[in-house]
C-alpha positions in Angstrom: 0.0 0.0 0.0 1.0 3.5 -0.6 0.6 6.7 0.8 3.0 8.7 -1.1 0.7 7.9 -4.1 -2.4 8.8 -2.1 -0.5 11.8 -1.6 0.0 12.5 -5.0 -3.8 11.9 -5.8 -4.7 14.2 -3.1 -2.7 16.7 -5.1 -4.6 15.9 -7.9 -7.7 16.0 -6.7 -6.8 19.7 -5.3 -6.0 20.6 -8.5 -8.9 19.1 -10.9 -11.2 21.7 -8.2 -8.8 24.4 -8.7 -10.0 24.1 -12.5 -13.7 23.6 -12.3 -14.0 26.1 -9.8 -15.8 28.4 -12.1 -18.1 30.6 -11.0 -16.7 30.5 -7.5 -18.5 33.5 -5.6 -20.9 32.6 -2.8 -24.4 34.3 -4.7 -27.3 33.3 -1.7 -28.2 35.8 -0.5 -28.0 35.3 4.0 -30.8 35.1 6.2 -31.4 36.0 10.0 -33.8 33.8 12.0 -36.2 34.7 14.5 -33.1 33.6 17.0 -30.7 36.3 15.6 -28.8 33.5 14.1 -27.9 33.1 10.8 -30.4 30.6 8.6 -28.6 27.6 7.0 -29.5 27.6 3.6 -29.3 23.2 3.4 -29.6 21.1 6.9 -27.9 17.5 4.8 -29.4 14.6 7.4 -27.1 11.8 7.1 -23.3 11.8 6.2 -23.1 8.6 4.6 -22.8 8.2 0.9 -25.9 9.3 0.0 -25.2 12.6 2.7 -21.8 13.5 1.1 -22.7 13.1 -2.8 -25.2 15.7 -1.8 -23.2 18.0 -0.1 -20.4 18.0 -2.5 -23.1 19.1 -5.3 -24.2 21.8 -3.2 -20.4 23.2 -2.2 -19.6 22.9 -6.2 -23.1 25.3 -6.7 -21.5 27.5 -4.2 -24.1 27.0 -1.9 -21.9 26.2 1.7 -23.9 27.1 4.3 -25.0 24.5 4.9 -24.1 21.7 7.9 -24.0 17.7 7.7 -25.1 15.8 10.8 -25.0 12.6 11.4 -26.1 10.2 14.8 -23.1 7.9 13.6 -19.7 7.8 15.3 -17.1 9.1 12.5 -16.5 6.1 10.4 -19.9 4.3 11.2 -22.3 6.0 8.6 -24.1 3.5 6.6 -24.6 0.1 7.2 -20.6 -0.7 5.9 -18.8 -1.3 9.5 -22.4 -2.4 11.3 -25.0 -4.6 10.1 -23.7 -5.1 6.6 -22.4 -8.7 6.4 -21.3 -9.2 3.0 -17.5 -9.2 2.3 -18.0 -7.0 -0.7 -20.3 -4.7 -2.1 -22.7 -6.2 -4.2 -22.6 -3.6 -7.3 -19.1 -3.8 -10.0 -16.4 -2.1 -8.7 -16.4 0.4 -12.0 -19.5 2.1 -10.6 -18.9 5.4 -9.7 -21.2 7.9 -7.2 -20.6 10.6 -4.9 -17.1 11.3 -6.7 -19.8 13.3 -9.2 -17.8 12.5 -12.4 -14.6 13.7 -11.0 -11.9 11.2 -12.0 -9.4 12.0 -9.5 -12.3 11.3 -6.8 -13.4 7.9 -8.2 -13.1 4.6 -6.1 -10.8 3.9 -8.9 -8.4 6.8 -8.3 -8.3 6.1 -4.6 -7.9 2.3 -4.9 -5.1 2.6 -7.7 -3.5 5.4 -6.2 -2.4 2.4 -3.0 -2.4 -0.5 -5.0 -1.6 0.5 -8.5 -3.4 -0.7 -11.8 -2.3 -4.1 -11.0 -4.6 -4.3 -7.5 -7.3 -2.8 -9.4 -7.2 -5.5 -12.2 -7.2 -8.2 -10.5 -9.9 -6.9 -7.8 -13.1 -8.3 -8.6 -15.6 -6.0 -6.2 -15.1 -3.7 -3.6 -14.3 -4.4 -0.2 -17.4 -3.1 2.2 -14.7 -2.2 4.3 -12.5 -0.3 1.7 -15.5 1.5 0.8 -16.5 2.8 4.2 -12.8 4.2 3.9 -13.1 5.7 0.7 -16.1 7.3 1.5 -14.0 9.1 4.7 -11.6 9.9 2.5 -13.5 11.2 0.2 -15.6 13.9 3.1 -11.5 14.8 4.6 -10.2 16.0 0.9 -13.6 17.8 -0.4 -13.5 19.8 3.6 -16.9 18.4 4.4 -17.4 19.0 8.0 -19.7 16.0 9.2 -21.3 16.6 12.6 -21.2 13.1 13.6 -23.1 12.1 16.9 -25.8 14.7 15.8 -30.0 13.1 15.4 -32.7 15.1 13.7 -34.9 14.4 16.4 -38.0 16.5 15.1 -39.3 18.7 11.9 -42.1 21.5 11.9 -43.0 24.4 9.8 -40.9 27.8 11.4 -41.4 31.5 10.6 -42.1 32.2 6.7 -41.2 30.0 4.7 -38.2 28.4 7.3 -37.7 25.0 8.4 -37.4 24.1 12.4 -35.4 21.2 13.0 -34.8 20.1 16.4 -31.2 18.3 16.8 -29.8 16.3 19.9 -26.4 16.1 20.4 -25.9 12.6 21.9 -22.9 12.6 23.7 -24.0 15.6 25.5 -28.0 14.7 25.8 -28.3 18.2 24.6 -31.0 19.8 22.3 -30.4 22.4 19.5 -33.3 24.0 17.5 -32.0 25.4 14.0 -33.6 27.3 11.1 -33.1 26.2 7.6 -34.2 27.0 3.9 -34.0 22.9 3.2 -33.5 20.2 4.5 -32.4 16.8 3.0 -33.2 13.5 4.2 -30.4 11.2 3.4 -30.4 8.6 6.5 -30.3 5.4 4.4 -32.0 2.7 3.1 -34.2 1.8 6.2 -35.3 5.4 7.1 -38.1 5.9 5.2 -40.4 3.6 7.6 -39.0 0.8 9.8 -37.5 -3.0 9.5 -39.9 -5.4 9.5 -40.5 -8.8 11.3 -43.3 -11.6 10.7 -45.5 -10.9 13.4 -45.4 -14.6 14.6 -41.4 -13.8 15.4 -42.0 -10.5 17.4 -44.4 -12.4 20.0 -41.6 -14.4 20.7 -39.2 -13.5 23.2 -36.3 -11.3 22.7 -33.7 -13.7 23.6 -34.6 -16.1 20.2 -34.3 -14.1 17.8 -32.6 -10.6 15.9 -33.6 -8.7 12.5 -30.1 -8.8 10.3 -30.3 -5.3 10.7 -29.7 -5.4 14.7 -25.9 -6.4 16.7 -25.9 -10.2 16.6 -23.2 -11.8 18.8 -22.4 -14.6 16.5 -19.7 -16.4 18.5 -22.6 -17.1 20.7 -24.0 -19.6 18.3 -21.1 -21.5 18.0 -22.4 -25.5 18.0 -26.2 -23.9 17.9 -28.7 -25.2 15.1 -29.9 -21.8 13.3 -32.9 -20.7 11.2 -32.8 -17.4 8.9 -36.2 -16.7 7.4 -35.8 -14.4 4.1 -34.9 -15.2 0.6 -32.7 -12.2 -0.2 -29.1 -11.1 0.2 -28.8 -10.3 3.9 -30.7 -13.4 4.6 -28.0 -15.6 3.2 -25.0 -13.0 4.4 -26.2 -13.8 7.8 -26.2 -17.3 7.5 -23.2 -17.4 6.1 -21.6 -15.0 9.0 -23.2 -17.4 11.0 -21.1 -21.0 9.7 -18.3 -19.0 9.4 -18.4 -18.3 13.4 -19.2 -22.3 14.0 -22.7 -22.5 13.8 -23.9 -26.3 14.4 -26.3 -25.6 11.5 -27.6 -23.1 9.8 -31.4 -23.6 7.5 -32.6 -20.5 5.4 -36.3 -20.8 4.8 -38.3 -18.6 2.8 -42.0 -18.9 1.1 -40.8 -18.9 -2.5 -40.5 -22.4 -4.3 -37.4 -21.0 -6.1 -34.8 -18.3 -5.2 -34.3 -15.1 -7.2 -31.1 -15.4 -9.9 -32.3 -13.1 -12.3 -30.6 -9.9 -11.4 -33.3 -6.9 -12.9 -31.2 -4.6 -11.7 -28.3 -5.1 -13.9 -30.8 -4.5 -17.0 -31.7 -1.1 -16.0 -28.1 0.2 -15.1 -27.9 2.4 -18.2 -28.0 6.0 -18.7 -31.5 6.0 -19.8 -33.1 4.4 -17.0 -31.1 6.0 -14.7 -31.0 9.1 -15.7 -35.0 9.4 -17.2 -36.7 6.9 -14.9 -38.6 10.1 -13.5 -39.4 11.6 -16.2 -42.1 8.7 -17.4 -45.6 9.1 -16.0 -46.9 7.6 -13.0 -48.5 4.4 -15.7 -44.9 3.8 -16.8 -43.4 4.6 -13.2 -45.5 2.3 -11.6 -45.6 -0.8 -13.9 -41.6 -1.2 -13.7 -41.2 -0.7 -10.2 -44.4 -3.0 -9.5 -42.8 -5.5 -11.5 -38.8 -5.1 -10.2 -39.8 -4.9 -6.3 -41.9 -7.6 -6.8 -39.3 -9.8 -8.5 -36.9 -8.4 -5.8 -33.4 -8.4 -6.5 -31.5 -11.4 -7.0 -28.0 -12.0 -4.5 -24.8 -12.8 -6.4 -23.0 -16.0 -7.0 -20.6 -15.0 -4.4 -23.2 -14.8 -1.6 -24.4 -18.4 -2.9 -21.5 -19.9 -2.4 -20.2 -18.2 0.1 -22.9 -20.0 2.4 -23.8 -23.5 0.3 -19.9 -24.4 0.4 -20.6 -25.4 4.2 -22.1 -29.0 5.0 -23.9 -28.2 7.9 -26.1 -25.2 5.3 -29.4 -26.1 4.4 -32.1 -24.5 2.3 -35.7 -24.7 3.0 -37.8 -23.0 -0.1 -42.1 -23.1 0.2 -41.3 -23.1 3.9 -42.6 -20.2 5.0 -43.1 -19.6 8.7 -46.7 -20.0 9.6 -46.3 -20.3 13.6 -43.8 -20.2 16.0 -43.6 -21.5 19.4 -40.8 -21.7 22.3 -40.6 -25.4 23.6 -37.7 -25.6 26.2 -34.8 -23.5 24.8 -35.7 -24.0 21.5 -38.4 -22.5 18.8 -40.4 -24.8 17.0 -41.2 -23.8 13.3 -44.5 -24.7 11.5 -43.9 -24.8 8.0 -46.3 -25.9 5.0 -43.1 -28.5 4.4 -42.9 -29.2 8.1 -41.9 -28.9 11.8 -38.5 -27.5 12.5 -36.6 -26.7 15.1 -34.0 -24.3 15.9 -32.1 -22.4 18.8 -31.9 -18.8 17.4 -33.2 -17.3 14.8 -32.1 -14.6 12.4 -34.8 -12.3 10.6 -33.9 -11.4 6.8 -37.3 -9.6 5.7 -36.2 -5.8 4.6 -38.2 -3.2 5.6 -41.6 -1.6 4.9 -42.0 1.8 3.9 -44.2 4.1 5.9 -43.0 7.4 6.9 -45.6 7.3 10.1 -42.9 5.1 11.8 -40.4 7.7 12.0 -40.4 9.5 15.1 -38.4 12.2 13.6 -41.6 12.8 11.0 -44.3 12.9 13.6 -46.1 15.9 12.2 -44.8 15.8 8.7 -45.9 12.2 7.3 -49.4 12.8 7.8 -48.9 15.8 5.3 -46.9 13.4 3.2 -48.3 12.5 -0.3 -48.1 9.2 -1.1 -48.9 7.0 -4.3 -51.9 5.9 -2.5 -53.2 9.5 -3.1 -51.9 9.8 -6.6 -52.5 6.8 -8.3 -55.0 4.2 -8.7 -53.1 1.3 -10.9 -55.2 -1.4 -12.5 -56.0 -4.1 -10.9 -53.5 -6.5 -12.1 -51.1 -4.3 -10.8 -52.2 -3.2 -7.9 -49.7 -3.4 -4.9 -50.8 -2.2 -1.3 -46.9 -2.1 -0.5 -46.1 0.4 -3.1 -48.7 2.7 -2.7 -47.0 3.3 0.7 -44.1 5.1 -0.9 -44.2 8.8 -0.7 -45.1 10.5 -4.2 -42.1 13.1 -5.0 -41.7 16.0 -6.7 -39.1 16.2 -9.7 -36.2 16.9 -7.7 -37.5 14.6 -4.9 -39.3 17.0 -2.6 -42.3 16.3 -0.5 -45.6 16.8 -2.2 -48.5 17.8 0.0 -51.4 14.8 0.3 -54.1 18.1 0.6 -52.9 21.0 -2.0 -51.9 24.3 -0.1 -52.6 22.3 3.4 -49.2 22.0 4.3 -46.7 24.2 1.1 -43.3 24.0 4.0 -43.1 20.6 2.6 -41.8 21.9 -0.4 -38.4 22.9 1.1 -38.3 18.9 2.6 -36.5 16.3 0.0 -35.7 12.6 0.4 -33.1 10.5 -1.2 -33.5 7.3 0.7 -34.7 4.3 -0.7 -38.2 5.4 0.0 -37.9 7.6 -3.6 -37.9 3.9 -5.1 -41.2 4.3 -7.0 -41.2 7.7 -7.9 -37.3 7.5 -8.8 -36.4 4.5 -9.4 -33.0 3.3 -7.5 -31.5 6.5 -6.8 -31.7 7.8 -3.2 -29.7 4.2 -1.7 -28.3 3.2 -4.4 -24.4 3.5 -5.8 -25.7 2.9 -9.2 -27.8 5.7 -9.6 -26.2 7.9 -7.8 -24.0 10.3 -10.2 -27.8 10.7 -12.1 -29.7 11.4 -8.6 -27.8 13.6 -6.7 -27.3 16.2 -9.4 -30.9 16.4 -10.2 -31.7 17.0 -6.2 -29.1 19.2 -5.9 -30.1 21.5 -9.2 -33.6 21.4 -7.4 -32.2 23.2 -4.6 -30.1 25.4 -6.2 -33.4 26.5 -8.6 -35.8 27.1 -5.5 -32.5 29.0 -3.8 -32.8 31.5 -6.5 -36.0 31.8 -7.5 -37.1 32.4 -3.7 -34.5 35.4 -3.5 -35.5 36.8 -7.0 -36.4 39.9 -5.8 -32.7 40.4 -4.0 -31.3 39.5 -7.2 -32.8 41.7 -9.4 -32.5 44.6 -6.9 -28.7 43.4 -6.5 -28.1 44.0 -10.5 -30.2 47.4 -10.9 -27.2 48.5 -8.1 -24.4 46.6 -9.7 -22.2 49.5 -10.7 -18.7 48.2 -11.1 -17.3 49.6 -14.0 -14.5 47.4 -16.3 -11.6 50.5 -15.7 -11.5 53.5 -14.8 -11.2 56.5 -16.7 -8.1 59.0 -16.0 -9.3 61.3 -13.2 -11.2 58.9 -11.2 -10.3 57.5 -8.1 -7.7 54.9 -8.5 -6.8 55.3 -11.5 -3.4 55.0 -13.1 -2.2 58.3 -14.7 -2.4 57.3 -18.9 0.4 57.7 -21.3 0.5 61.7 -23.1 -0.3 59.7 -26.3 -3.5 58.6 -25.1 -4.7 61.4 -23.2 -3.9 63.8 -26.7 -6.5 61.0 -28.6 -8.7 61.9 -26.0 -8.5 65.5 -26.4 -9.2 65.0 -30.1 -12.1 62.6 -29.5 -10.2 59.8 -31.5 -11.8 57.4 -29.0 -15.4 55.3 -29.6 
């Protein structure tokens, strides 16, 4: 590894700003609050990838006052270094996100500037763990100051047309109350509603069973016989965690009579889709995203074999849990294939999306419109779990369920997973990044403007700078005889 060529990228890096630095005057006009303090112009929620792409396209629009927060401790934003279980990212190492089309800032750059070309060829996808460094890297050389131990703890309408967000610093238990023009919602892939457990699992006691998104002491089931329930990635990543810390055995089950291995979302990784998803209407909108979050994504070969390669793995498919019950220190499993038994269980069924479970929303997602109050989609397609996603604007802001009810909501935008429908992957999602975050971005920037239009325009009927000066005025250097004799002549104009 080598840090004098990390060095010499960072130099790099300093330099390809230098050049696109173009206009580089700070042009927002700033604000006092009601408190006497000065009004943030962007509150960025969440300093994870999502947090920082954002960020960076506001400081390159020359809007910087703004602040990042974060309720992570530095280096654990995102689910990389905490529930995350997979040895490598799942997307191909070539894709590039919060960088923003800046080569020197590219996983690439970073990667080859320690290991040279070599390393990068013969890499095949990106450590979680190199990533989560990257991504520090990447907020230390663009100077993005990320408030980490920081939770928006509640949103309301303030004076005007002001945001009031109430932050707790955790450390401290102490509350903050700031104003801001907008606010961005970039908290990851979980925070647009909560992670969800069969019903028959949470009557259980706590001691049986944890959600893969949850600390799970795995050296614990060393020798124990263990159930995962889910037919997706983090299902299998757990499982796999799980034998790899001497598990006795490990059984996924899931309803499906065959997994996933179609991967949808390697067709729709082009430039098109990405890019022009949200421009279709709600028909189009609605009929993919019906169709890929139905299919669900598929989990690569990798994660397969990662967990079949072990003896003691077993796969259960139509086995659905129907009813569970604790008999002794164990949990019987009622299955349309059977009676099973197992000492812990591990929950791999995602999340459901409903803003109303976010106690940082209470007041807001009742405001919220959703697809439910949008769309009607024929019957054949009709999905109850979709129509729970929140219906966004074109740069992902809120939408009001009742016109002029709530218009603060306006100056509220998401980019978490819950802008799936309206979006398509873009808010937690590498792919889609370097196509999402410029469009949210140039959202803010318009509104910015077009709210301050007024200041503008009386800010260029007093623009009086002149070019030079003439000779005589103030400041002026005295001009050669030649050209003060054209003068005299009027040979000038």
């Amino acid at each position: 590894m080598s840090s004098n060529g990390l060095l010499a990228l960072e130099r790099r890096v300093t330099a390809d700003l230098a050049m696109i630095a173009y206009p580089d005057s700070e042009w927002v006009p700033p604000r006092t609050g009601p408190d006497g303090a000065r009004v943030l112009d962007a509150l960025v929620v969440g300093g994870g990838q999502g947090g920082l792409a954002v960020a960076h396209g506001l400081t390159r629009g020359r809007v910087t006052n703004i602040r990042i927060v974060d309720q992570a401790e530095p280096g654990q934003e995102g689910p990389w270094l905490t529930y995350a279980r997979m040895p490598t990212l799942r997307s191909p190492k070539e894709v590039n996100g919060p960088d923003l089309d800046i080569p020197s800032l590219t996983f690439q750059a970073w990667f080859e500037a320690q290991h040279g070309t070599t390393g990068w060829e013969t890499l095949n996808k990106i450590a979680r763990e190199d990533w989560a460094a990257y991504l520090l890297w990447l907020r230390r050389v663009l100077d993005l100051s990320v408030e980490n131990g920081v939770a928006l703890e509640r949103l309301e309408p303030g004076e005007g047309d002001l945001i009031y967000a109430t932050l707790r610093h955790l450390a401290e238990n102490r509350v903050e109350t700031v104003h801001a023009r907008k606010l961005v919602l970039a908290t990851g892939i979980e925070a647009s509603g909560r992670w969800w457990t069969p019903p028959v699992v949470e009557a259980l006691d706590r001691r049986f069973w944890a959600h893969t998104s949850e600390a799970i002491d795995f050296a614990a089931l060393a020798g124990k016989r263990v159930a995962a329930l889910g037919a997706g990635a983090s299902a299998f990543d757990n499982a796999a965690t799980a034998l790899e810390a001497g598990a006795g055995e490990v059984a996924i089950y899931c309803r499906r009579r065959d997994l996933q291995r179609v991967q949808p979302f390697k067709w729709l990784s082009f430039p098109g889709f990405l890019g022009h998803f949200a421009d279709l209407d709600d028909v189009w909108r609605w009929r993919f995203m019906a169709y890929l979050l139905t299919m669900r994504e598929a989990f690569p070969k990798e994660t397969w074999q990662r967990a079949s390669r072990h003896p003691n793995f077993r796969l259960e498919t139509g086995a659905g849990w129907q009813r569970c019950e604790v008999v002794g220190d164990r949990v019987r499993l009622h299955t349309p294939k059977g009676v099973f038994e197992a000492d812990y269980l591990i929950i791999g069924t995602g999340f459901d999306i409903d803003l109303s479970h976010r106690p940082e929303l209470a007041g807001v997602a009742e405001h919220v419109a959703l697809w439910a109050d949008r769309f009607a989609p024929p019957a054949e397609e009709a999905n109850e779990r979709l129509s729970r996603y929140p219906y966004l604007g074109p740069t992902y802001e809120f939408l009001e369920r009742n016109p002029g009810t709530a218009p603060w909501l306006r100056h509220l935008r998401l980019f978490t997973y819950g802008t799936t429908v309206s979006f398509g992957p873009s808010g937690a999602s590498i792919n889609a990044m370097k196509f999402a975050a410029p469009r949210l971005v140039g959202g803010i920037l318009r509104d910015l403007f077009r709210e301050d239009i007024e200041s503008h325009w009386n800010s260029l009927k007093s623009y009086d700078l002149p070019e030079f000066l003439l000779p005589g005025e103030e400041g002026a250097a005295a001009p050669p005889k030649a050209v003060l004799d054209r003068l005299a002549d009027g040979r000038f104009g």
